[in-house]
N, C-alpha and C positions, 0 to 999 in steps of 0.2 A: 784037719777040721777045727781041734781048737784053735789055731793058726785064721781061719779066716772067722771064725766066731768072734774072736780080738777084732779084728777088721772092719766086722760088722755094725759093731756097738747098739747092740741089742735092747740094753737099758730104753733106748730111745726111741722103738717103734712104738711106743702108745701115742707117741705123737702124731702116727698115719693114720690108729686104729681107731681115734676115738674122733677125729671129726668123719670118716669114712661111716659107723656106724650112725652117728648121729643122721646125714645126709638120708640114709639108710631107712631108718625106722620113721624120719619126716615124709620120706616118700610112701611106704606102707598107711602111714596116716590117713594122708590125702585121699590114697589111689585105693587100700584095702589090696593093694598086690606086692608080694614081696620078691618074686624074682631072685632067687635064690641063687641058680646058674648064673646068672648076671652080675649079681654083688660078687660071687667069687671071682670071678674076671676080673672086677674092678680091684678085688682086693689086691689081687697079684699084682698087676699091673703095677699100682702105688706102692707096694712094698718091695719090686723091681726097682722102680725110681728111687727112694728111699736108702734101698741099698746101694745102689750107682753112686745116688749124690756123697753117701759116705765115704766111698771108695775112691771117688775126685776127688773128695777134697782130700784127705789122704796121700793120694799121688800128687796133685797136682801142687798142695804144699811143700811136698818133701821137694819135688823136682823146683821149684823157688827157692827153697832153703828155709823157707818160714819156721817148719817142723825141726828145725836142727836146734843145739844149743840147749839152752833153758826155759825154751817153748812146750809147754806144758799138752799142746792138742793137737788132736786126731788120735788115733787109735795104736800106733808107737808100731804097729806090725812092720813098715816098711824099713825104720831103726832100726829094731830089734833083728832085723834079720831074715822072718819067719815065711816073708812070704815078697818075691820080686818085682822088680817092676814091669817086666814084661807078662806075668800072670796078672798081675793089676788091669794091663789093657784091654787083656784075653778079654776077663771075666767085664769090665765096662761093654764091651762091644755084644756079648752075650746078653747082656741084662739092659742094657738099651735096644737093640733090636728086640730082646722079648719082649720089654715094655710098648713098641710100637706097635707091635704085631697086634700084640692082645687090645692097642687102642682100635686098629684098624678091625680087627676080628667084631670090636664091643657096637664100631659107627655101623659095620654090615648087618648085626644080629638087628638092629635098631634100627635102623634108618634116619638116627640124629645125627647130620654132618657137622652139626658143631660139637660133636667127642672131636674133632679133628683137631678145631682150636685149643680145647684142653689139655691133651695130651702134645701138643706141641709145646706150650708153655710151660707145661709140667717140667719137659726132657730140656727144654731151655735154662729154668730156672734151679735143676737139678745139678747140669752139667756147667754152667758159667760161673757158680757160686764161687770158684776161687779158679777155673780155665781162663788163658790170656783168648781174647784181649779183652772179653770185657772184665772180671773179677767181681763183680758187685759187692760180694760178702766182704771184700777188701776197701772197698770205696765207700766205706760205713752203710751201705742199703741191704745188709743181709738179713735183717728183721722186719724190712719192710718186702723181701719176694720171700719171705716163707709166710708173712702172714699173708699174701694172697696168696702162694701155692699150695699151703699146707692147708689153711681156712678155707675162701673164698674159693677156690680150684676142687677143693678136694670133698665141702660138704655141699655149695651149691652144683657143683658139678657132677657129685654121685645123685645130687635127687634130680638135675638134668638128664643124667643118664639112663636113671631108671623110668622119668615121667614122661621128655621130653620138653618139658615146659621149665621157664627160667623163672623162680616165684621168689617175691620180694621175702617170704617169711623163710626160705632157704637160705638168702643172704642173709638174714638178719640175726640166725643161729650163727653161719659162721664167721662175725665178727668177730663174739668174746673166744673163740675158741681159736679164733685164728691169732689173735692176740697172746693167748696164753699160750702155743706152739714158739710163736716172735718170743715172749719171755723166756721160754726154755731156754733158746738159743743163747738171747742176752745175758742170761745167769753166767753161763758157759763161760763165755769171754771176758767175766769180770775180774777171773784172777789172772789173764794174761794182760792187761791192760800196758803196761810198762814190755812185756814181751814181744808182744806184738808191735807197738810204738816202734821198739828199737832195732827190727827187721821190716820198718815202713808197711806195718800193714795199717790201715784204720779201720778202724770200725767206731760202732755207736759209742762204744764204753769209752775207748779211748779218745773221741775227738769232743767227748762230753767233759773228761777229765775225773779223776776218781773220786772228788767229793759228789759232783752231779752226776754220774753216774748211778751212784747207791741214791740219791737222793729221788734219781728216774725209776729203781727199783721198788722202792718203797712208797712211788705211788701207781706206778703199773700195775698194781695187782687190785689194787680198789676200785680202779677204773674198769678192772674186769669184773666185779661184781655190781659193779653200778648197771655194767650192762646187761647183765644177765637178772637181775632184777629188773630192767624194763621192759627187756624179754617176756618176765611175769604179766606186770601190767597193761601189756597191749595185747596179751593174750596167745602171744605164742608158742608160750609154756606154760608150767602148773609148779603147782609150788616146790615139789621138790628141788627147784635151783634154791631155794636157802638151807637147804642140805648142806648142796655143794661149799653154796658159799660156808657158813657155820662150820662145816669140818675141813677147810682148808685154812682158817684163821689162824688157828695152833703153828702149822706147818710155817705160816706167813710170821708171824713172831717169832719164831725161829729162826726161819734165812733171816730175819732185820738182825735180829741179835749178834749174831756170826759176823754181818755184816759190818755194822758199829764196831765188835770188839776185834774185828783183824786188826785196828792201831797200822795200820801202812802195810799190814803182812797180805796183800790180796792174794797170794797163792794158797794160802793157807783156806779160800774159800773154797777150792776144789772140787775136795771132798767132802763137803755139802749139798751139790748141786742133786740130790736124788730128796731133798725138801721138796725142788722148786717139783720135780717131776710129779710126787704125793698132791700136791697141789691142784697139778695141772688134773690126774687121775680122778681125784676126787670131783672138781667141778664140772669135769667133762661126761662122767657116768652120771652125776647129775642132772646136767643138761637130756641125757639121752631118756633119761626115766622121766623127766617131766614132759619132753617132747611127747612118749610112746605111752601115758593116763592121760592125753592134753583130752 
C-alpha cells in the first residue's frame, strides 16, 4: 500500500479536486440542483484518470529510459523496486476501463451524449502524455492538454454534465484555473530542464531555455490573477477571488526568490514545488467561494 501511495503522488490531486468543485457549485448556482450521486461519479471517474495519467507516465517513462539516471521525475516506485511493471499494466487497464465505464454509466443516467466526447479526450490526453507515438508532454505541449483537460474538460464539463448545457460563464471559470493546473505542471519540470534536454525530452521549460523559462514563471502567475479579477468584473464572481489572489502573493515571492537564488542550481528547485501548489489551493477555494455567494 504504501508501495502504490508513492506511485500515486497524492500531493497532486487538488489539481482534479478544485476545478471539479468549482464546475460543481457553478452548476448548483444556475440550476439550484446539486446532484449529488452525480458529482460522485464524476469525481471518481477524474481521479481514475488522474491516477492512470500518473501511473503512464511512470511506466511509460522508465520503459524510454527518461526516468533513469539523474532524472529527478515520476514517482521513483518502478526504480526503487517497489512495485512492477506488469502490476503497472494490471492497474492502467483497471482504472481506464473504470474510468470509461463510469463515463458511459454518467452519458446513460443523463442523456448528454456529449460526456462521450469528454471522457474520450480526458483518457486520450491522460494516456498519450508520455505513450508513443504521440508523447505530447515530450514535444513541449504538456501544459497546453492539461490546461484543457484539467481546466476546460474538467470544470466546463462537470457543469455540462450536471446542466446539460455548454455556458460561456463555465468556460470562463475554467480558464485561470486551467492555467494555474498548466503551472503546476511547469513548476515541476523546471529543475529537470538540462535532465530532460539530455535524454531528448522537450518540453516548455526546456525549449524556452532556463533564463526564459523562470522569466515565463514569473509572469504566469499574474496573468492568472489578471484573470480572475475579470472574472470579478463581468460579474462571474464576487469578490472573494482578491482573497485568492492576496493570499497566494506571499507564496509567489517565494517560488520567485528560490527561483533567482538557485545561481544555475535548478534541481535545487524541487523541493519547493509544494509553493506553486499553496498557490494554486489558495486561488482555487477562492474562485469556488466567490462562485457559490455570486
Amino acid at each position: 500500500m504504501k508501495a502504490w501511495w508513492q506511485a500515486s503522488r497524492p500531493p497532486f490531486y487538488i489539481a482534479t479536486l478544485v476545478p471539479l468543485v468549482l464546475g460543481w457549485v457553478s452548476a448548483n448556482k444556475d440550476t439550484g440542483q446539486w446532484h449529488p450521486d452525480l458529482f460522485l461519479l464524476i469525481l471518481l471517474c477524474c481521479f481514475f484518470l488522474h491516477l492512470a495519467a500518473n501511473l503512464a507516465n511512470d511506466l511509460f517513462d522508465h520503459l524510454q529510459g527518461i526516468d533513469g539516471g539523474g532524472n529527478i521525475g515520476g514517482s521513483r516506485a518502478i526504480q526503487e523496486g517497489k512495485i512492477s511493471i506488469p502490476s503497472y499494466k494490471k492497474a492502467l487497464v483497471l482504472l481506464y476501463g473504470g474510468a470509461i465505464l463510469m463515463g458511459a454509466a454518467g452519458a446513460w443516467h443523463t442523456g448528454h451524449a456529449g460526456i462521450w466526447g469528454i471522457i474520450l479526450f480526458a483518457v486520450f490526453a491522460s494516456f498519450f502524455y508520455v505513450a508513443r507515438p504521440i508523447r505530447y508532454g515530450q514535444r513541449a505541449m504538456g501544459e497546453l492538454l492539461v490546461f484543457l483537460s484539467m481546466g476546460l474538460a474538467m470544470t466546463a464539463g462537470t457543469y455540462y454534465t450536471l446542466t446539460g448545457i455548454w455556458k460561456a460563464s463555465a468556460f470562463a471559470l475554467s480558464l485561470p484555473v486551467g492555467l494555474m493546473v498548466a503551472g503546476i505542471l511547469y513548476y515541476q519540470i523546471l529543475p529537470e530542464i538540462e535532465t530532460d534536454k539530455a535524454v531528448g525530452k522537450h518540453t516548455l521549460a526546456n525549449v524556452l531555455g532556463p533564463r526564459n523559462a523562470i522569466l515565463a514563471f514569473c509572469v504566469w502567475w499574474p496573468l492568472i490573477w489578471l484573470m480572475m479579477a475579470l472574472l470579478f468584473f463581468s460579474g462571474v464572481c464576487s469578490w472573494p477571488v482578491f482573497i485568492g489572489i492576496a493570499g497566494s502573493i506571499p507564496f509567489y515571492l517565494l517560488a520567485v526568490r528560490r527561483l533567482l537564488n538557485a545561481d544555475g542550481d535548478l534541481l535545487s528547485l524541487d523541493a519547493h514545488g509544494h509553493l506553486v501548489r499553496k498557490m494554486y489551493l489558495v486561488c482555487g477555494l477562492s474562485l469556488i467561494l466567490a462562485v457559490a455567494i455570486r
